[in-house]
N, C-alpha and C positions, 0 to 999 in steps of 0.2 A: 125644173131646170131646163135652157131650150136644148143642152145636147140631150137629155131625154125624152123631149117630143120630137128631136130629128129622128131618133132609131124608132119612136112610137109611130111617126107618122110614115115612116117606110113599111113599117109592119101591118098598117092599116092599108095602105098600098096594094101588099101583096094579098091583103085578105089572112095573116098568118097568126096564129092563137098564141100569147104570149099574157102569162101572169105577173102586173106587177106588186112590189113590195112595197108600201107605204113607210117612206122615211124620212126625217126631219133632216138639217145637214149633219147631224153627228157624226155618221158614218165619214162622209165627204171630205170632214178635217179630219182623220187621223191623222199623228205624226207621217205614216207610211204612204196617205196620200199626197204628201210633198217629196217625201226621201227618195221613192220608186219614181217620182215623174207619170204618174198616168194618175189619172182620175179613178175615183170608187164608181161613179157614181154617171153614166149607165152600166150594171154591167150583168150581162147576156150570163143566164147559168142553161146550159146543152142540159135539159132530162136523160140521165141514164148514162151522160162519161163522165162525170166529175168535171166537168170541165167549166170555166167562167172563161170572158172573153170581155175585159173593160175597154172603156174607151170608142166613144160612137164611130172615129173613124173605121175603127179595125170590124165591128161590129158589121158596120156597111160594106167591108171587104170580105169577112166571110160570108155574108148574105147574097155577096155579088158571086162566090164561087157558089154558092147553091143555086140561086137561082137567074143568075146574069143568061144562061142561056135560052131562056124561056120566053116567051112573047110577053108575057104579063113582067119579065124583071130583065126590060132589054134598057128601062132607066137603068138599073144599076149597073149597066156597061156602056154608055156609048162610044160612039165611035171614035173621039177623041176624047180619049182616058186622061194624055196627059195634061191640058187644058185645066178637065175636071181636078183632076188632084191638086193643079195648082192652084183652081178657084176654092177648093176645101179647103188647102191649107190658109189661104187668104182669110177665107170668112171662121175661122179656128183661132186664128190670132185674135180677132177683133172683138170674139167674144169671150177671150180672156182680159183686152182691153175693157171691155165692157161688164168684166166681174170687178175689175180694178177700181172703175170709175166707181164705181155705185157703189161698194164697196167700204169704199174712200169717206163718200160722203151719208150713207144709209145707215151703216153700223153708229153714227152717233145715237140717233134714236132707238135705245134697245128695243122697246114695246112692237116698232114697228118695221126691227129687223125681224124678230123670231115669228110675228104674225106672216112676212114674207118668206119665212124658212119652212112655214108649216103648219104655225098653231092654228091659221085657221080651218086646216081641214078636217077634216071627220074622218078618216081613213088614217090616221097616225096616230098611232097610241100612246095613250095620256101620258104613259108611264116618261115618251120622249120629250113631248111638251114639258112637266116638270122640270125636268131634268136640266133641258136647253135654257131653262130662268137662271137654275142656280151656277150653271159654268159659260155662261153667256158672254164672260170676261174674257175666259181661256179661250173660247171658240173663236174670238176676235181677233185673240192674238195670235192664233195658227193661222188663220185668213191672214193676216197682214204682213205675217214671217213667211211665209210661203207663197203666197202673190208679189213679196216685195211691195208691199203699197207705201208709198209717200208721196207729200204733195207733188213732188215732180215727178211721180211716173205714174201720177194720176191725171196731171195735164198733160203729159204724152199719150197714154190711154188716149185721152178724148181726141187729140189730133189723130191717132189712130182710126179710130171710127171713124173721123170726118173723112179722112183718105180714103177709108174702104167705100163709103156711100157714092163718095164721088167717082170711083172708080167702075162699079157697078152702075151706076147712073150713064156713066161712058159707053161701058157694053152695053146697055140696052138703046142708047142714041140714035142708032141708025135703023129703030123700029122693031127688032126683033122683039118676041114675047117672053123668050126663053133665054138662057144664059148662054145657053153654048150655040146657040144658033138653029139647032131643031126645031121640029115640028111637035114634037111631042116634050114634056118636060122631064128633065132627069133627076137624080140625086141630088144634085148640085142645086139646082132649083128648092130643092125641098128642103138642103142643108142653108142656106142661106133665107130660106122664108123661117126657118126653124132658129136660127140665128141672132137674126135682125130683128126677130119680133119684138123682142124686150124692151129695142129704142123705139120703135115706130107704134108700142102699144095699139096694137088694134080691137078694137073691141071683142071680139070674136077669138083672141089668140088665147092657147090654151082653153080652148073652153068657156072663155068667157072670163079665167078666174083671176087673171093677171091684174087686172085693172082694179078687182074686187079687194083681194089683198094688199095692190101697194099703190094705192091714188096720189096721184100730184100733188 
């Protein structure tokens, strides 16, 4: 999922130890992942308070109170915060456009929606693969009831994306390498490469496995 390689690739960042959980999307559609409005699916469990914290953005916000004031997580604050949050929210949207879109048109092919959910990795247990064949129907249809997907807010989805590209395409126009204009890259940078990956498939994204699992 790229909002889990956005909080993965902050965590690698900071150099900070974090164990993941190997999951197919079951979890991600529950009914309650639509009813509550927040996503399952990153979501940060604290060692030792009970505590979960969903949803990459909020994830980056308490990462930014622990360690925004440190030289190694002065990305996770710069100086113009609220720019940043506007550019999160921006590239947030678009990659819910971008679950819509693909979505839309992906879920025909069952074989090789669930190969893109997961079946092909080795780290999820069979027990979910299974599983995901025989309710492969219902899953679609919580995606669909909960995205709202139809054809016309699948062709807005996609003018969505084109707006966003173009838009970033603007900020970077006048030469800068970074988003916000720094020297150094921020959050923001990495929420938006973590993003945008999906459309711009680069070979290298996720690991390599993006491309492996869901070919043109």
């Amino acid at each position: 999922a790229h909002w889990i390689l956005n909080v993965a690739s902050v965590f690698r960042r900071k150099k900070l130890a974090a164990q993941k959980q190997p999951l197919m999307i079951l979890q991600g559609i529950a009914p309650s992942h639509f009813t509550e409005k927040v996503r399952s699916v990153p979501r940060l469990c604290i060692p030792g308070a009970n505590t979960y914290i969903g949803d990459s953005s909020e994830i980056l916000r308490y990462l930014c109170g622990l360690y925004g004031h440190t030289e190694r997580g002065k990305f996770l604050r710069p100086d113009d915060m609220v720019r940043a949050l506007e550019l999160e929210m921006l590239f947030n949207k678009m990659a819910v456009s971008f679950q819509i879109y693909v979505y839309y048109y992906r879920t025909r092919d069952r074989d090789a929606t669930i190969k893109f959910w997961g079946e092909a990795e080795p780290s999820v247990p069979q027990w979910q693969k299974l599983v995901m064949k025989a309710v492969y129907p219902l899953c679609k249809g919580f995606i669909f009831n909960g995205l709202r997907i139809t054809p016309a807010s699948a062709q807005s989805a996609f003018e969505n994306i084109e707006k966003t590209f173009a838009e970033v395409e603007s900020i970077l126009s006048d030469g800068r390498t970074h988003l916000l204009g720094t020297d150094q890259f921020t959050f923001v940078d990495i929420v938006w490469a973590s993003l945008a990956g999906p459309a711009v498939r680069h070979a290298n994204y996720g690991g390599g496995r993006l491309t492996k699992v869901w070919p043109l």
